[in-house]
C-alpha positions, 0 to 999 in steps of 0.5 A: 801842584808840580809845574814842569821846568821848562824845555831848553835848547843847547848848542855847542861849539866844539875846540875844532868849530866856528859855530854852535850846533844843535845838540840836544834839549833838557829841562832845568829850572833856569838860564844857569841851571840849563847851562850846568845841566848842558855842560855835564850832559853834552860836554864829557870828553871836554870837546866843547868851549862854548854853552848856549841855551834857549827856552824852547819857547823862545825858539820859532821855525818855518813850517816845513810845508812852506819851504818852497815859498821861503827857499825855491825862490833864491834858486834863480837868484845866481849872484847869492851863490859864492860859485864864480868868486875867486877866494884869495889864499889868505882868507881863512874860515870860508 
């Protein structure tokens, strides 16, 4: 009898970002394996420096049928919107 290996999820932080990013999905047989696989799959050209991976099952979204009822809300909630706030010179990364 022959079980699949299960689906992963990968993420990559490129030299030039801050954060990981959705890059794709792969199967592999565990945590290690998965980030190997990931490695030389999505890093080729050496642009990553950083390998996350999450089995899939462990991943849970908002339906998007919902997404009124998790996002119109904070339309009408103006202080969560950086839009008025003065940033000073030295802060970087925002």
């Amino acid at each position: 009898m022959s079980k699949e290996w299960p689906l992963w999820e990968v993420f990559i932080r490129s030299k030039q970002g801050l954060n990981h990013k959705h890059v794709g999905s792969l199967r592999a047989a565990d945590a290690q394996m998965a980030i190997e696989n990931a490695r030389d799959v999505y890093t080729r050209r050496s642009e990553g420096i950083s390998i996350w991976v999450v089995e899939s099952n462990y991943v849970h979204a908002n339906d998007p049928a919902d997404a009124d009822a998790y996002f119109e809300p904070s339309d009408t909630k103006i202080y969560r919107h950086p839009t008025f706030y003065d940033v000073p010179d030295g802060v970087k990364h925002m």
